[in-house]
N, C-alpha and C positions, 0 to 999 in steps of 0.2 A: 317535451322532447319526444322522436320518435324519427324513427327509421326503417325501412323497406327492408322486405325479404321475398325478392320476385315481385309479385302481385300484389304480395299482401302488405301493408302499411299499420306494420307496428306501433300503439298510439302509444304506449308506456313503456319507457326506460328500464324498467325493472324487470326481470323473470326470472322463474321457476326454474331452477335447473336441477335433470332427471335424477333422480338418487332410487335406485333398487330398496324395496322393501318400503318406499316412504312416500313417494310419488305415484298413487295409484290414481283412479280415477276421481272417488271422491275429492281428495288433498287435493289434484290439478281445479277440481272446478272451483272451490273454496278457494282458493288464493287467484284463480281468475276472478272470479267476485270480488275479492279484497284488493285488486287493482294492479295483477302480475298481469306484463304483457303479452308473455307467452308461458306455458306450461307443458314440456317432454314426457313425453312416455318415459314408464322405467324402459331401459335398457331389454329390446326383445332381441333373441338369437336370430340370428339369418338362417339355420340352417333349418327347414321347415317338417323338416320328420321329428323333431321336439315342439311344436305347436300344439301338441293333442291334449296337453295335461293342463290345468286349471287356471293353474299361472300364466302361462302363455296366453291363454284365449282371454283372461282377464282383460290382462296390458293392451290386449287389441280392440276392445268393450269401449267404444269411443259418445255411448248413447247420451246424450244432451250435454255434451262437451262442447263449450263453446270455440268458434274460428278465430283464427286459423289452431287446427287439431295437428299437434306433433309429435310424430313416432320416431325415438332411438335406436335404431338396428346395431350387433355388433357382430363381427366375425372378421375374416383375413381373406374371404374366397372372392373376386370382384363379382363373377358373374353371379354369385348366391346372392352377395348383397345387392348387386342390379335386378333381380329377380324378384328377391325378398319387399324390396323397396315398390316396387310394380305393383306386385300381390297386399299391400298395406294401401298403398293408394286406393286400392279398386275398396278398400275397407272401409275407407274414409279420413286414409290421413292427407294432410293438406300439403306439410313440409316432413322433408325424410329426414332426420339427423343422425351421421355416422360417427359411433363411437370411438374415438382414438384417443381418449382421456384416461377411460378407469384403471386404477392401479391394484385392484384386487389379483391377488396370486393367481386363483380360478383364472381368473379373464386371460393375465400375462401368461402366464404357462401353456396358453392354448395361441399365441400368438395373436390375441386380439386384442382392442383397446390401446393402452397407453404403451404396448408391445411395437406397435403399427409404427410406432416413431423413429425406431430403429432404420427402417427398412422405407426410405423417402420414395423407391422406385413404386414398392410396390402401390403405400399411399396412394404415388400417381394413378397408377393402373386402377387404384379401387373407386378413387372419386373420380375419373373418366368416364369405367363404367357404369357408375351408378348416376352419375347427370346424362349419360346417355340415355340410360333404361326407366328414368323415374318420372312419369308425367307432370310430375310436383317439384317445385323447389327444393334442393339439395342443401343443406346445413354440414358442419362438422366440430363436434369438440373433441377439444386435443389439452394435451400439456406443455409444460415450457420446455420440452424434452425427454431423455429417457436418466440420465441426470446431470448433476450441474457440469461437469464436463463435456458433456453433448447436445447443449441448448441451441436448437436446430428449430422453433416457432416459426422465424421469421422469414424461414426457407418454405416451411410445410405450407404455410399461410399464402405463399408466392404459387407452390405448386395446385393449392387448392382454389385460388383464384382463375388459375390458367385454365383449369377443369372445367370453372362454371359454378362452383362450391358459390350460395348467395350470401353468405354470411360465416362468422368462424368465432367459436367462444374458445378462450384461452383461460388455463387455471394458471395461476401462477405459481405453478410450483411444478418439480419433477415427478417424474413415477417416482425416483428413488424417495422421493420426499415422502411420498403419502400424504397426508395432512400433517405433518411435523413442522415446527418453527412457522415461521413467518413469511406470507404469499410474497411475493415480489413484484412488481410493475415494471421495472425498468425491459424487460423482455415487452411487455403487452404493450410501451409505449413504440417500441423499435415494430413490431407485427402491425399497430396501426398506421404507422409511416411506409409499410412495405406492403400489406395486403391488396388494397386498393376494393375493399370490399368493406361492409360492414364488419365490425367488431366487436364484441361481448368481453366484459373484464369479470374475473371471474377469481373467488380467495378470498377469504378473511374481509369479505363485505357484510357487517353485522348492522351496519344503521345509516340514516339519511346524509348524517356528514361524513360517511365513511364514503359513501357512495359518488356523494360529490366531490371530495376528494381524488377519488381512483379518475371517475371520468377526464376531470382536470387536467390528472399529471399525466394520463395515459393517449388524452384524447379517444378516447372507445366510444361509440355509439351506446352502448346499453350496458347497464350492470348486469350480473346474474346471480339468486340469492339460493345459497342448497341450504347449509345446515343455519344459518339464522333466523330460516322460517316453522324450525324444530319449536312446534307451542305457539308461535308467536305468526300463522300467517297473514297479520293483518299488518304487520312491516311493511308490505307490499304497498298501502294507504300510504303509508308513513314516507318513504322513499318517494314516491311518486311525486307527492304535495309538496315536498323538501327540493325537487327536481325541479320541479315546474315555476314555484314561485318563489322559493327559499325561506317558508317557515309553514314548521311542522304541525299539522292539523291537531285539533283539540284531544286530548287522550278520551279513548272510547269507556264509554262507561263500565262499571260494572256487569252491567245488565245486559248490557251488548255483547262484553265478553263469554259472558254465562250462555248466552242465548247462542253465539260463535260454536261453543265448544258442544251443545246440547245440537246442532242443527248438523254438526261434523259424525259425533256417533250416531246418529240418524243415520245416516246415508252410507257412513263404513260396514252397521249390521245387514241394509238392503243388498248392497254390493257383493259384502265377503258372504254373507250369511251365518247365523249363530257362533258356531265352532272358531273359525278364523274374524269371524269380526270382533267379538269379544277377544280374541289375542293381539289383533293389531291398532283393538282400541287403546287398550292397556300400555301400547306406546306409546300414543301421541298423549294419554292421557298425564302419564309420566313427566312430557316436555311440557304441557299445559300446568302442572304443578311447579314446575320448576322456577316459572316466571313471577311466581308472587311469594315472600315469605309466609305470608298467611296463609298460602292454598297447599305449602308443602306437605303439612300434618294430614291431607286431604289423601294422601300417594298411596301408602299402604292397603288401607280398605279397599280402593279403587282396584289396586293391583289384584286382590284376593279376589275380589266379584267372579265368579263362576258361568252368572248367565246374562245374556243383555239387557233382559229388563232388571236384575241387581244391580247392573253396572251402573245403567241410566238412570234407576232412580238415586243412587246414591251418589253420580256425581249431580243432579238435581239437586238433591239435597247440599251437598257439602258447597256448591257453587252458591245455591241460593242464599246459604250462611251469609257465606261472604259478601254476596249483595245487600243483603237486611243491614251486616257492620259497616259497609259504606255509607248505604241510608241514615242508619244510626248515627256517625259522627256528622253528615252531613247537615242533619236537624238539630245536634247540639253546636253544630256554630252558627247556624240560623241564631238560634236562641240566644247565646252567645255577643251575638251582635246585636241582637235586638236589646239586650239589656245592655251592653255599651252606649247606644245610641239614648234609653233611656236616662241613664249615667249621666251622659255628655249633655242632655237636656234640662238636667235636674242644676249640674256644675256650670252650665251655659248663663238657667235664669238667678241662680244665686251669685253671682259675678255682675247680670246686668243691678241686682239689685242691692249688691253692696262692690262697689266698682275699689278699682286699687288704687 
């Protein structure tokens, strides 16, 4: 599966969708490896007199990020973010994406984000002038509203097509929701009947049948995966293979995982540097134990590690357990069988040679 965004010719169903604090550079390149089609910046402000602090220039740090490179801008000002979006290009992002999804208080309170829904006029104003001003393709994620009373998607999705908007991921759910209860489709399947643009479905997508499911009932061109790639971005494989052919590639070894998760704080300590890399290892390392009941007793020490060579050796260590105990039963069912088949050989010729 795969579909167009401008220029660019999205090969894989699946992506990355921007989450603050989670989505840095490292994480986007790692789950483009692991087979996401695209990968968002976290969420950068438009307003360019807050780019000077660490964070900010971070998120714009786009150095061996694979194409097409996409940045998140969020604010309410049109001409900031036609601006904003201009000055990222020249940075090196490929596609702009305008924040009208997130439900953080911070964000709503300042009428940005999933605030933006309320206000369809301005919307317009903002994605006019931002496909006017941005040499790059224009994106937008949104929600199914501001709440279930006011589920206004498949207006937004009309308006942001009009615009020039290439493409539009829909959460299925309201600001008022937050992440509470259960995404919905019935909106996402009404936005793909009405946009006339590409469509990203977007909620409570944790695995390959779920994914085919959504696109199904929704008709959407692309899934988009945020928190089920918490520990686990090699979902992205999974999804994809499940997409394409309809059955789910071999489970990745141990070793591979080990190797996954040792090659990730690698690149989170180059990136963040000592201080913050060892604190936002200590996240992912957290979803990384979560996935396996054997790796959870792993959590604690990990958390405690103080400096990055403590962290890395001892998730080294604690991962590599875990590897030797899969090798270990691996070679006792070898064995296992091998004396089966002796068994069977031994009960095979004492039958030929006292028959029933």
């Amino acid at each position: 599966m795969s579909f167009s965004i401008g220029p660019w010719q999205i090969a894989r169903a699946a992506v990355l969708a921007p989450m603050a604090g989670v989505t840095d550079r490292p994480f986007r390149i790692l789950c483009r490896q692991l087979g996401a089609g695209l990968a968002a910046s976290e969420m950068i402000t438009a307003d360019q007199q807050l780019w000077q602090s660490r964070k900010s220039r971070q998120r714009m740090n786009h150095e061996g990020e694979p194409e097409p490179r996409v940045v998140q801008l969020a604010g309410n000002d049109p001409a900031q973010l036609a601006e904003a979006a201009r000055v990222n290009a020249d940075l090196g992002a490929q596609i702009i994406d305008i924040n009208m999804g997130c439900p953080a208080k911070k964000v709503y309170g300042k009428l940005c984000g999933s605030a933006l829904l309320g206000d369809e006029a301005l919307v317009g104003r903002i994605l006019d002038a931002v496909v006017r001003g941005s040499p790059v393709p224009v994106t937008v994620k949104i929600r199914t509203g501001i709440d279930r009373a006011h589920i206004n998607a498949p207006r937004i999705s009309r308006i942001a097509a009009e615009a020039g908007v290439r493409a539009i991921a829909v959460h299925g759910r309201t600001r008022a929701d937050f992440y509470e209860g259960e995404a919905e489709y019935e909106t996402l399947r009404e936005v793909c009947a009405a946009a006339g643009i590409p469509v990203i479905a977007n909620g409570d997508i944790d695995s390959a049948v779920k994914a085919r499911a959504v696109l199904d009932s929704t008709g959407a061109n692309a899934v988009m995966l945020g928190r089920a790639a918490h520990g686990t971005p090699w979902i992205f494989r999974d999804v994809n293979a499940f997409l394409e052919n309809g059955r789910l590639p071999p489970p990745l070894l141990r070793s591979e995982i080990r190797d996954i998760i040792l090659g990730h704080l690698e690149a989170l300590y180059v990136f963040h540097g000592e201080t913050h890399g060892v604190r936002i290892a200590r996240k992912h390392l957290g979803w990384y134990c979560q996935q396996h009941s054997q790796t959870a007793s792993f959590r604690p020490a990990l958390m405690a590690a103080e400096s990055s060579s403590a962290q890395f050796a001892l998730a080294a260590q604690c991962f590599g357990q875990w590897v030797r105990h899969e090798n270990n039963k691996i070679r006792v069912v070898e064995q296992a069988d091998g004396a089966d088949e002796k068994r069977c050989g031994r009960e095979s010729h004492a039958q030929e040679a006292h028959p029933g």
